[in-house]
N, C-alpha and C positions, 0 to 999 in steps of 0.2 A: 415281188420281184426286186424292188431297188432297196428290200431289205435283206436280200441275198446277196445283191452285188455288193454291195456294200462293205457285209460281214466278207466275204471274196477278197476285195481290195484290202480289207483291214489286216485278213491271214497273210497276206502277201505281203505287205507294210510290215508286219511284225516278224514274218521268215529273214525278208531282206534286212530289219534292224538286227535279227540275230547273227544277221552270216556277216555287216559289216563290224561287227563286237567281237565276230571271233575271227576274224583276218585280223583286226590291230591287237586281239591280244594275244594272237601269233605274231605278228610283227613286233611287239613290245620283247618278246622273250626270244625274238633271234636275236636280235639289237640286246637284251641282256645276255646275252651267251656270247657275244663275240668279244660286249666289254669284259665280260669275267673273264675270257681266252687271254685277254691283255694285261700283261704285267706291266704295271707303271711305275718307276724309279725315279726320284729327284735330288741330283746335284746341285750344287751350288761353292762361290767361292772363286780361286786364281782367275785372273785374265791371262797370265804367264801362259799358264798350261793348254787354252783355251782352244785353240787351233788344231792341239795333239788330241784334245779329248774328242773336239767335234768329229773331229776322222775313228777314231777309235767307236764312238757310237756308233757313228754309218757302217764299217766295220763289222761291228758284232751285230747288229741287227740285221745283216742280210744272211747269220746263220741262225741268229734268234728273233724271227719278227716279231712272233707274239708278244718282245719286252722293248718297251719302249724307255726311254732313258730320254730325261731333258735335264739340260748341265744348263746352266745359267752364268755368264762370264760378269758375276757383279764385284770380285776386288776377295784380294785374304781377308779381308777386316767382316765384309759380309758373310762368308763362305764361315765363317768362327763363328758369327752373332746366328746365323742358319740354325749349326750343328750343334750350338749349346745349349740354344731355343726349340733343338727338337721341330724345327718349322721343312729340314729336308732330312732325307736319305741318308746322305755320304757332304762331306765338306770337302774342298780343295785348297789350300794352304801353303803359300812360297813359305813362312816363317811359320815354327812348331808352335805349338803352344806354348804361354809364358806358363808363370805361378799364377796366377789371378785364373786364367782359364780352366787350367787345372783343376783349382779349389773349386769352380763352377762347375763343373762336371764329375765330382766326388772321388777327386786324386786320377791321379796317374792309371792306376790298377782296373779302373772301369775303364779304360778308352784302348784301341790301336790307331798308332800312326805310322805309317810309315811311308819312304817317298818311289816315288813312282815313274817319273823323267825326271832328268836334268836339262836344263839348257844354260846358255850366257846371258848376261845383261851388257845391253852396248851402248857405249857411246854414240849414238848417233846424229848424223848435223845436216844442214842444209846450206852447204856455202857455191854457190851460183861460182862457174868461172875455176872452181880449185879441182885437179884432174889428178894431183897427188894423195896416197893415204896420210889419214894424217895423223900422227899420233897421241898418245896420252899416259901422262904418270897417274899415278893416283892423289899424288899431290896435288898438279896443277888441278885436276876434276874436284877436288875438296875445292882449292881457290876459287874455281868457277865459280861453284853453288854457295860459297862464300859472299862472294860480291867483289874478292878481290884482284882477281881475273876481269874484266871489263872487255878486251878487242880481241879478234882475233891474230893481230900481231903483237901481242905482247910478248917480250923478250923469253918470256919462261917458257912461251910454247913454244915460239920461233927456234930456241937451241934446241928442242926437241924435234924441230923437222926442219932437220937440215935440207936444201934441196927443193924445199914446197916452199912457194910463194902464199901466202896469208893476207888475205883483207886486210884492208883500216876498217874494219867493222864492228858493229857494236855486236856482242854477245847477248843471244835472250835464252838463259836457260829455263830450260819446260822440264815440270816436274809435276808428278801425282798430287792430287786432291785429296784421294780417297785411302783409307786404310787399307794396304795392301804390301802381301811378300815380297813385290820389286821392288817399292821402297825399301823393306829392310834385308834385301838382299844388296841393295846399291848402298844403304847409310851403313850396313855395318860394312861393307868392304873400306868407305870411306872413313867409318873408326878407326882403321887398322892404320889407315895415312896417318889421321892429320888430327893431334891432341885439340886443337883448336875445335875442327870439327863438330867432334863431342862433344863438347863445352857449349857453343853457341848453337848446335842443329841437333844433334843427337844421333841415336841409334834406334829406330820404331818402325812400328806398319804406318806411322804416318805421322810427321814433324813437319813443321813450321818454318819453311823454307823463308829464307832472308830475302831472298832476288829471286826474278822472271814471274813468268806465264805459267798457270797450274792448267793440267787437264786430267777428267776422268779415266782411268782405267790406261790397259797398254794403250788404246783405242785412242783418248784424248790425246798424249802426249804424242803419237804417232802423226794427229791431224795435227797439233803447234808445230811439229819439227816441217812437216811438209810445205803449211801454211805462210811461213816467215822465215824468211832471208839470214842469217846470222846465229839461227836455233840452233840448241843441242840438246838434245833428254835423253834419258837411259831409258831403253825399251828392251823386251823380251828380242834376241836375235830374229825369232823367224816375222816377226812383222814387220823388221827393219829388211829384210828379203822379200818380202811380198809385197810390201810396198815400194820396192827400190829406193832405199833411203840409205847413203853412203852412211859407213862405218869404221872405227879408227881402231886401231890395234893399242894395248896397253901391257903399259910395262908390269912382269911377273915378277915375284916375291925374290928371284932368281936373276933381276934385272934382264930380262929376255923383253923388246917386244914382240907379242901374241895378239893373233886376231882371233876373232870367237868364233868356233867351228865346233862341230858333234864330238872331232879328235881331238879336239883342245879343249872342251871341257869334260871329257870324258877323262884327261890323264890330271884334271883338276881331282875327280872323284874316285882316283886309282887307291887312295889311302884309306877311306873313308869304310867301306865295309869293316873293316877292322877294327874300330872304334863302336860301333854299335850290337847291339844284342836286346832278347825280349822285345815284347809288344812298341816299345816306342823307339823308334829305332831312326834318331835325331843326331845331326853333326852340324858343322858348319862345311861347307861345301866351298866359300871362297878362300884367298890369297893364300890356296896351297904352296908347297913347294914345286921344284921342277921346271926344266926348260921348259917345256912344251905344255904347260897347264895355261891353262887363261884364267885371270886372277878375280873375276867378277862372275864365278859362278854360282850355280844356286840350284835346288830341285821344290817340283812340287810334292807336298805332301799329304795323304789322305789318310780324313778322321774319320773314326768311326767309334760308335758305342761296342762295346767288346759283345758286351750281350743287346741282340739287337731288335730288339723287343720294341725299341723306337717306331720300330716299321710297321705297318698297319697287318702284314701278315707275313708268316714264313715261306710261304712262296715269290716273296718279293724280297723278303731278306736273302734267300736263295738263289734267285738270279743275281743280286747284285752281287754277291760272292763271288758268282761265276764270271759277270765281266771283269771285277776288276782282278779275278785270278789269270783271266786273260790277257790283261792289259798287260800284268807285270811281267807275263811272258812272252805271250807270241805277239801280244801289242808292239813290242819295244822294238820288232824286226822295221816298222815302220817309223821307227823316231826318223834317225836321216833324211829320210823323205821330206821332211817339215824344217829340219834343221835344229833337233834334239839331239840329246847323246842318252841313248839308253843305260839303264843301267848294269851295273856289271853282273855276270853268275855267280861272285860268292853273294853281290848284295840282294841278289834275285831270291836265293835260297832263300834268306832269311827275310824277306818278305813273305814268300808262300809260308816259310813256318808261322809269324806273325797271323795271316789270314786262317789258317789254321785252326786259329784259336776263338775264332768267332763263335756265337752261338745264339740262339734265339730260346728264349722261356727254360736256358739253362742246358738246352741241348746242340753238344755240337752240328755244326751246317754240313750238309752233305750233298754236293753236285752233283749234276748229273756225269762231268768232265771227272769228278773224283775219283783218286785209281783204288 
C-alpha cells in the first residue's frame, strides 16, 4: 500500500511540475509577443528641440502605441558622436554637420539632413526690481561674453534702454559647457557682430568662453540664469517661457528691435527654402534680413543614414520614417504651442522629398501613411 501511494503522490508531483512548465512557458511567449508587437526607436542629440520632440512623441504614440520612441535631450555635440557611432536611430542637431563629420560618415551622399523646427535663441536675464524690456545689440552681447561689458549700467547698454532703469550690478554671463547647436547658433550670430569675437571665442558647438558660469545643456544655463541675480545666458525661447525668465528684444540686421516669437522667427526663415535642395538641405537661419525677422535664429536638424540598414530591422526603420514624416507635417501644426515657428510649405515639400529617399538594404521605405 505505501508503495502505491507513493508512486500516487509521485504522478501527481510530476503532472503538477508539468503544468507549472507549461504556464511559464506560455507566460514566456505572451511576454515575447507583446515585446516583438513593440517597435523601439532611439534619438538622441539637441536640448533646443527637446520640449518640441518630447510633445511630438506623446503625440504620435497615442496613434502609434505599439512604437515607442525615447529622445534623449544630451546636447548637438552628443546627438553627432550618437549618429556617426551608429550607438542610435536618428540624431538631432542645432548645427549641420562640419567637413570632419562628413568624412566620418562616408561623404555627404550617404546621409539626409534636414531641419525640422525652428525656434529663437534669447537673451535671457535675471535682474530683480527691472519691470522694463530690456534690450540688446549684438554688439554689446559679443562685449558681454567678451568680458568687456562688466555692469548692468554700463553706458553702451544704458543708450540702448532709454527709459529703463539698470542696476549697479555686476554681470554673470552663463553659458554652455557642452558641445551643442545653441552654442553655434548664438557664436555664429555673434561672428556676424563683432571681428574681435572671432578672433578671441570663435564660432563652434562649443568654445572657450573668457567670463561667467558654464551649465549643461538648455537645462544648465536655464538653472544659472534663474539661480543668480545679475545672470544672462542665451537659451532656447520656449524654456525661457516655461520657466518665466524675462527676455530682451535685439536689434535686426535691419536695425529693428525684435523680440523672439514663432512670427519673428518664422520671417527669419522666409528666405531660406530657396537656398537649399537635395538630401542636405542646410542654410544659416540667423541675422536675416527684414523688419520683422529676429536675428538669433536657428532650426533643429535631423540626421540620418540615407540607407538605414543602421537600424536593427526594417520595421523600425519604417516606423521611424513615419514619425518623422509626421513631425514635418502635421507635427509643425503644434510648434506654436511650445513657442516654435514651424516650417514653411515650400521648405516642407522638400523635406518630404528628402525623406523620400530613404531606404533600407537598398529598398526604398514604404509607410503605411504613404500615398
Amino acid at each position: 500500500m505505501t508503495e502505491v501511494i507513493q508512486a500516487l503522490f509521485e504522478g501527481e508531483t510530476i503532472m503538477k511540475s508539468s503544468l507549472l512548465v507549461r504556464v511559464a512557458a506560455l507566460t514566456v511567449a505572451a511576454f515575447t509577443a507583446v515585446a516583438a508587437a513593440d517597435v523601439r526607436i532611439q534619438g538622441a542629440g539637441s536640448t533646443f528641440v527637446n520640449p518640441m520632440m518630447q510633445r511630438w512623441v506623446a503625440e504620435f504614440q497615442k496613434v502609434h502605441p505599439d512604437t515607442k520612441i525615447d529622445y534623449q535631450s544630451i546636447g548637438s555635440g552628443g546627438g553627432i558622436k550618437g549618429f556617426t557611432e551608429k550607438t542610435i536611430d536618428f540624431g538631432a542637431t542645432d548645427a549641420q554637420l562640419n567637413k570632419k563629420e562628413l568624412e566620418k560618415v562616408g561623404g555627404e551622399e550617404k546621409i539626409v539632413e534636414f531641419p525640422i523646427i525652428s525656434g529663437g535663441v534669447v537673451p535671457a536675464y535675471n535682474l530683480p526690481g527691472v519691470t522694463g524690456e530690456v534690450k540688446f545689440s549684438g554688439a554689446v552681447l559679443a562685449d558681454i561674453y567678451l568680458g568687456k561689458i562688466t555692469k548692468w549700467n554700463d553706458p553702451k547698454l544704458a543708450e540702448l534702454n532709454a527709459g529703463v532703469t539698470l542696476p549697479d550690478l555686476a554681470i554673470t554671463p552663463a553659458s554652455r559647457t557642452d558641445g551643442s547647436g545653441t552654442n553655434f547658433i548664438f557664436t555664429s550670430y555673434l561672428g556676424t557682430q563683432s571681428k574681435e569675437f572671432v578672433e578671441k571665442v570663435g564660432v563652434a558647438k562649443q568654445v572657450k568662453w573668457p567670463v561667467g558660469v558654464g551649465g549643461k545643456g538648455n537645462e544648465g544655463v536655464t538653472a544659472v540664469v534663474q539661480q543668480t541675480p545679475g545672470a544672462i545666458g542665451y537659451i532656447e525661447q520656449a524654456y525661457a517661457d516655461q520657466n518665466k525668465i524675462s527676455y530682451g528684444s535685439v536689434q535686426n540686421k535691419n536695425g529693428k528691435f525684435v523680440k523672439c516669437s514663432p512670427a519673428s522667427v518664422s520671417k527669419a526663415g522666409e528666405s531660406v527654402a530657396g537656398q537649399v535642395k537635395g538630401n542636405l538641405l542646410v542654410a544659416n537661419f540667423w541675422n536675416q534680413a527684414g523688419d520683422e525677422a529676429y536675428p538669433i535664429a536657428g532650426v533643429t536638424y535631423i540626421v540620418l543614414y540615407k540607407d538605414l540598414s543602421n537600424i536593427k530591422s526594417k520595421e523600425q526603420a519604417t516606423q521611424l520614417v513615419q514619425f518623422l514624416t509626421w513631425a514635418a507635417k502635421d507635427g509643425q501644426k503644434l510648434a506654436s504651442e511650445l513657442d516654435y515657428a514651424p516650417m514653411s510649405d515650400a521648405m516642407i515639400e522638400k523635406i518630404e522629398a528628402a525623406i523620400a529617399n530613404l531606404s533600407y538594404g537598398g529598398e526604398t521605405i514604404k509607410t503605411a501613411d504613404a500615398k
